[in-house]
N, C-alpha and C positions, 0 to 999 in steps of 0.2 A: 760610734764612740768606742775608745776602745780606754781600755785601763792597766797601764804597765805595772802597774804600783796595785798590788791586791786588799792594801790598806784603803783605798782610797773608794770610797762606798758611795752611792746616787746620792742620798741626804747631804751630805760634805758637801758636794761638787752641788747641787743644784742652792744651797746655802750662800757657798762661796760667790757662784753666780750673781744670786739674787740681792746679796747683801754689801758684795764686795768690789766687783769685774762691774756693774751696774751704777755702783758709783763712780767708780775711776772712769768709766768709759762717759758718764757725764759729766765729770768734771773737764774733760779734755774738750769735749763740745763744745761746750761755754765760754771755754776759755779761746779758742781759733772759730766762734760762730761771726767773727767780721763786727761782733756791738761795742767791741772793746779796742781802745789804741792800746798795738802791743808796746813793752818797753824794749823791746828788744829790735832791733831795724839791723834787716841784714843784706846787701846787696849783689852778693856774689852766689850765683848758680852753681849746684852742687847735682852730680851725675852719678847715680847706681848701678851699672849692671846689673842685672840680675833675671830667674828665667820664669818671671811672674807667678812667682808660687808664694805670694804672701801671706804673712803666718803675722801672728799674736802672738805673746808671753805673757800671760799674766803668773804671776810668782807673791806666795802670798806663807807668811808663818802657820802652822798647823796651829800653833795655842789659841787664834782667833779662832777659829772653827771651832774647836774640843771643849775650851772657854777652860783651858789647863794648861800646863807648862809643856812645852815640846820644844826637842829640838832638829825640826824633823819641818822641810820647806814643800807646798803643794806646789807644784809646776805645773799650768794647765796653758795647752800651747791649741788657740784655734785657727782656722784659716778666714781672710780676706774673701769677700765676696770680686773682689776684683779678679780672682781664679778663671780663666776662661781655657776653654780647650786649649791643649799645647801640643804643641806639634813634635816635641823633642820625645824621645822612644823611651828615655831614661825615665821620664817624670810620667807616671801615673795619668789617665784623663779622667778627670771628673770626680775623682777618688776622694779628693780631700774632705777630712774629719776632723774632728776635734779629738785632745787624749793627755792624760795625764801622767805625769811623775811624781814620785815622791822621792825625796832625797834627802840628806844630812843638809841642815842651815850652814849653808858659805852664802847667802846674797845678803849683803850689807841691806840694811833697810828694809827688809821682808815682812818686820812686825806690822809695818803701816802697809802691805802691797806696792807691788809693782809693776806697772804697765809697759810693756816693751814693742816694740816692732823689727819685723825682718822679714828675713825667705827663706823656705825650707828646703833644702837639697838633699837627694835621694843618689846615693854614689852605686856603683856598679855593686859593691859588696849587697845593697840592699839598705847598708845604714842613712843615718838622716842624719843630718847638720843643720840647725837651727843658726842661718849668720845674722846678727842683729844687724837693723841699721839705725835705729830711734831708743831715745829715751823719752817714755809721753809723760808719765803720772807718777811721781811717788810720795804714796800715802794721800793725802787727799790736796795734794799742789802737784799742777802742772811744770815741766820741767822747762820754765821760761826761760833758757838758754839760747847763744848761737848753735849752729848745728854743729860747728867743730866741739866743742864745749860738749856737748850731748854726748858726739860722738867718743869722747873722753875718758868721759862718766863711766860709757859703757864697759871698754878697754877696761876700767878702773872695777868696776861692778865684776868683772866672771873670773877676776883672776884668780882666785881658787876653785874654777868651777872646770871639770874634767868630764871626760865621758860619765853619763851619769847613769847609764845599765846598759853598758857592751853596747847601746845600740845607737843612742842617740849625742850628740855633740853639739855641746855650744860655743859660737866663736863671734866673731864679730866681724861684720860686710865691707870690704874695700870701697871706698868712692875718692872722686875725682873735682875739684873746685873747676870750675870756667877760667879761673887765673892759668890751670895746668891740665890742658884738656887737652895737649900733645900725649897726655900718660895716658887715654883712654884704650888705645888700642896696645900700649903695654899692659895693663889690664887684663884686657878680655883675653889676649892670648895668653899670659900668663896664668887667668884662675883657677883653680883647681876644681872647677867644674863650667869649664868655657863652653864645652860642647851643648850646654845646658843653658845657656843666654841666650833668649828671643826678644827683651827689650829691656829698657833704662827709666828708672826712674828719675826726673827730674823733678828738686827741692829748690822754689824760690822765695825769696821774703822769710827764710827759715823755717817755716812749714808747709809752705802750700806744695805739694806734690802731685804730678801727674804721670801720667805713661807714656813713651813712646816706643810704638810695638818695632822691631826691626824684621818680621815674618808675620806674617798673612794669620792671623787667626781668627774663627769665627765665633765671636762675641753666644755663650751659653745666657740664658733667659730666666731670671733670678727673682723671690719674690723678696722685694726692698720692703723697707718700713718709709713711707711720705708722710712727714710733718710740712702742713702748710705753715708759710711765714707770712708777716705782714703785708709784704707789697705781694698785689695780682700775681698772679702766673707765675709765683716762687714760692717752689718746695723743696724743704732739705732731704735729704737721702739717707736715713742708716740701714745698716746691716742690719743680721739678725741680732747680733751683741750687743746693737745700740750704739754703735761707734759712727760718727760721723762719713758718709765718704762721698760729699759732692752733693749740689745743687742738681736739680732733675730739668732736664734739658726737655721744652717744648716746640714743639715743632708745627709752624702753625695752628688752624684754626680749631681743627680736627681734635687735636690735642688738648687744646685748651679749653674746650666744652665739655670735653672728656673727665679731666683731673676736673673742674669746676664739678659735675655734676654727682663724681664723688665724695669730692671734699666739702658738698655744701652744707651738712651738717657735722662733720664731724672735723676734729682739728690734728688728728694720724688717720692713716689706715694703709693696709697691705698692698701693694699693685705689683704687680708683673713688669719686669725692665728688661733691659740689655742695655750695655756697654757701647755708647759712640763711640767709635776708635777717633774717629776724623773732629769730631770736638768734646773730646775727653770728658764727654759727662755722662749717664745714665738716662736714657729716654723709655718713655713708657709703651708697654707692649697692647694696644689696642684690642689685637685681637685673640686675646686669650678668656 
């Protein structure tokens, strides 16, 4: 962990976590856990490049933390467990951390927090660019939007927002609808970090998102948080943040006596995964 902002002290940050990033990251569960009909019905497929370095935003007013007036915004940016070796020379392997900002208040609605998603790019200079692609949470409602709509918001959200210490850059991620999927490959070759794309994220139904890799990478071995759910042989998936990312993929018999004999008394616990490429879900690592 590292701390750009020398204001920005382990009390604060473990606070903000516990009080703050904790809820937003449960409200967003709840609300895409499949118990609820969404209002929002979206049927057009939407396409990300990007070079699987997925990152978090959580952006939050300093007065809640102080419990005093400021005007002064914490920006704590973590990564995706969905992060697996990369094979691009540019991007770091296995590196990713969590790390803080602090900045002058320009994010509209920071008093309530706000939960973002994107991917983090590391340019030749060294700097980093944070390109958003999601609007999940702000303040305690999920941002029950189309994704163009989100994607809007976002545009609308960082337009006072500039490099925010010589180093680091917030922008917002190109994508592509399946209505105009002729532009993809205007896209990639035009991105300003094309050589840094090894797959695409694909958004359908307006949130459900998955990967697909376009380069060979081998899936790193991750310890997930397993909540069992009501039917047999289904268990949800968080990270360490508590964010939702996927149902846990069984694979026969093997498997299934496995998670059963761990989760027989308990209703979480810790296991060891990797990343199915070939049916996009998290399966559990036996033998660790």
């Amino acid at each position: 962990m590292s701390f750009i902002a020398k204001s920005v002290n382990f009390s604060q940050t473990d606070f903000l976590k516990a009080n703050f990033l904790a809820k937003a990251a449960e409200t967003y569960n709840k609300a895409y856990s499949g118990e609820r009909e969404r209002p929002v019905k979206e049927h057009t497929t939407f396409f990300v490049p990007n070079n699987n370095n997925k990152y978090y935003l959580f952006v939050i007013n300093k007065s809640l933390i102080e419990q005093r007036g400021s005007a002064f915004d914490i920006l704590y940016f973590f990564p995706s467990s969905y992060l697996c070796t990369s094979p691009v020379a540019s991007v770091p392997v296995n590196v990713a951390s969590d790390f803080y900002i602090e900045t002058e208040s320009v994010f509209s609605g920071s008093d309530g927090g706000l939960l973002l998603e994107g991917y983090l790019y590391i340019g030749a200079d060294g700097k980093q660019t944070m390109m958003l692609t999601d609007f999940l949470v702000r303040g305690d409602t999920v941002v029950d939007l189309d994704y163009p709509l989100r994607h809007t918001l976002l545009v609308e959200l960082i337009r006072n927002v500039g490099i925010l210490n010589n180093h680091t850059k917030i922008t917002v991620h190109p994508f592509v609808s399946s209505e105009n999927d002729t532009l993809m490959s205007v896209i990639k070759n035009n991105f300003v970090f094309c050589d840094q794309l090894v797959c695409t994220e694909v958004i359908t139904d307006g949130y459900k998102k998955s990967l697909q890799l376009e380069m060979p990478i081998e899936p790193v071995e991750i310890n997930q948080i397993i909540v069992k759910e009501k039917y047999p042989d289904t268990y949800s998936v968080l990270d360490k943040y508590g964010l939702k990312c996927g149902i846990l993929y069984i694979k026969g018999i093997s498997e299934s006596r496995y998670m059963r004999g761990i989760m027989q008394f308990q209703q979480r616990t810790i296991v060891p995964c990797k990343f199915n490429n070939t049916f996009r879900k998290w399966q559990p690592v036996l033998n660790s």
